[in-house]
C-alpha positions as CSV (number, residue, x, y, z in Angstrom):
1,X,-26.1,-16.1,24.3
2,X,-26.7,-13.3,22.0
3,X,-24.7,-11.2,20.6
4,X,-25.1,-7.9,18.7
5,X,-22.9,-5.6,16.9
6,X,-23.1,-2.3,15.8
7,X,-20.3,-0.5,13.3
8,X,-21.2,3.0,12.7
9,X,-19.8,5.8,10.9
10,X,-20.0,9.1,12.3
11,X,-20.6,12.0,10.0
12,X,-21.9,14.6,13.0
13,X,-20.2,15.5,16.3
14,X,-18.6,12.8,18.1
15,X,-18.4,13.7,21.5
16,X,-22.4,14.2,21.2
17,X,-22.4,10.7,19.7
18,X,-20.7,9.5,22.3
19,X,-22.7,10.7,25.0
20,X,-26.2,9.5,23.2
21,X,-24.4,6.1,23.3
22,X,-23.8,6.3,27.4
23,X,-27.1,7.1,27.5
24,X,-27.9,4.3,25.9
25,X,-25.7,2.2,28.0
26,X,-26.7,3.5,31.2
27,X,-30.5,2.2,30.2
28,X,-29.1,-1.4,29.3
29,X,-27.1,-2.0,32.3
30,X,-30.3,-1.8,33.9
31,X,-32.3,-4.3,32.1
32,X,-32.2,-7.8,32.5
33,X,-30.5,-10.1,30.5
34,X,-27.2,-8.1,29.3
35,X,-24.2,-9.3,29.7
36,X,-21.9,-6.4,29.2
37,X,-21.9,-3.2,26.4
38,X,-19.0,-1.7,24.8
39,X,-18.1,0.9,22.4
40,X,-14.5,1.2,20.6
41,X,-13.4,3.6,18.5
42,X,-10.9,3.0,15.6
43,X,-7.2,4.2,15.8
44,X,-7.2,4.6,12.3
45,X,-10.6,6.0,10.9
46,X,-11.4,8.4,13.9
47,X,-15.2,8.4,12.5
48,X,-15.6,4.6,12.6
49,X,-16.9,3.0,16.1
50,X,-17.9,-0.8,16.6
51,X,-20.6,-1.3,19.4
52,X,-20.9,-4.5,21.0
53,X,-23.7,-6.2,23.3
54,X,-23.7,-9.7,25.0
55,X,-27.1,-10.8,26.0
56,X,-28.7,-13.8,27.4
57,X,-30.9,-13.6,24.0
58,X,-32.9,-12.1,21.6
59,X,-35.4,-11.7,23.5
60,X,-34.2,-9.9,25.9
61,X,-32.3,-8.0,23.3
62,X,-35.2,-6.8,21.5
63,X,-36.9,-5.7,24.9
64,X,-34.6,-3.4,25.9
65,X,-34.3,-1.7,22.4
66,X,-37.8,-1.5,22.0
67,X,-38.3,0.8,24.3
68,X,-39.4,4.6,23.7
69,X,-36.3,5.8,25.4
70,X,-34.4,3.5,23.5
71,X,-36.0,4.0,20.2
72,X,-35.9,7.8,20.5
73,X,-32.1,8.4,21.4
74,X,-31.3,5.8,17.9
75,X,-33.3,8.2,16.3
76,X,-30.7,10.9,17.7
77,X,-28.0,8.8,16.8
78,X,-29.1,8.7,12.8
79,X,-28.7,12.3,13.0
80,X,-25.0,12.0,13.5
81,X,-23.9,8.4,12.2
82,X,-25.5,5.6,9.9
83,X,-25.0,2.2,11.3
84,X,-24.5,-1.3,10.2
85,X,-26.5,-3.2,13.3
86,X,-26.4,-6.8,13.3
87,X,-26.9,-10.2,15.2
88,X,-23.8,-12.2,15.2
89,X,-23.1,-16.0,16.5
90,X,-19.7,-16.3,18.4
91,X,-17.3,-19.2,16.2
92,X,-14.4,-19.5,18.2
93,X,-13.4,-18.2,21.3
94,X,-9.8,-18.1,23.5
95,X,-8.1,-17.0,26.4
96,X,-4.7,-15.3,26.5
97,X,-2.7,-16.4,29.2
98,X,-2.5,-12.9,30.6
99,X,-5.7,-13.3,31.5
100,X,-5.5,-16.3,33.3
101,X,-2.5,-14.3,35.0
102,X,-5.0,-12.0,35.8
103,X,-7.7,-13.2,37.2
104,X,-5.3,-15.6,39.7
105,X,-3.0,-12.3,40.8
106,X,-6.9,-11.0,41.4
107,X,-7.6,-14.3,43.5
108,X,-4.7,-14.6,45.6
109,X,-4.8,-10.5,46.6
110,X,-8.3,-11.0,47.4
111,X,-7.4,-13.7,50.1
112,X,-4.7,-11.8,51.4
C-alpha cells in the first residue's frame, strides 16, 4: 500500500479549486491501482484542505500523476493554492466499533 497526502493552502477561488480537484479525481478513479481519494476541508482555517490517496504503490501512484491531463490541471491548481505533497507510511491503524456496527446492520439488510 501507498499512501499520499496532500495539505494545501488556498490563496485563489475555492470552489474553482475544488472543481480542478474533481477533475482530478474523476481521472484517478479510473486508473488502476487506487484505492480511494479524498479531499477534506478544515472547519477552522476555511483555506486549508488535506488530500488523501490510497494506492496499491508507487508505481501506480506515479503513473497516474504523470500524465499530461494530470500534470496540466496541478499546474492549475498552483495558480490557486501551494501544496505540501508527500508520501506517507500508515503506523497504526483501528476500527471504531460503529463501524463494525455498520458494516453488520449493512450485512444482515442485505440478506433480508
Amino acid at each position: 500500500m501507498f499512501v499520499f497526502i496532500n495539505r494545501y493552502r488556498v490563496s485563489g477561488d475555492p470552489e474553482a479549486f475544488e472543481r480542478i480537484l474533481d477533475q482530478i479525481s474523476a481521472y484517478l478513479a479510473d486508473q488502476p491501482g487506487l484505492r480511494t481519494h479524498s479531499l477534506y476541508r478544515s472547519v477552522k482555517e476555511d483555506s486549508v484542505y488535506v488530500e488523501t490517496a490510497e494506492w496499491t504503490d508507487a508505481a501506480v501512484h506515479r503513473s497516474a500523476i504523470g500524465s499530461d491531463l494530470v500534470q496540466g490541471l496541478i499546474t492549475e491548481l498552483k495558480a490557486l493554492a501551494t501544496a505540501e505533497p508527500a508520501p506517507f507510511r500508515q503506523v497504526r491503524a483501528h476500527t471504531g466499533t460503529a463501524a463494525v456496527l455498520s458494516l453488520s446492520r449493512e450485512r444482515v439488510s442485505d440478506v433480508r
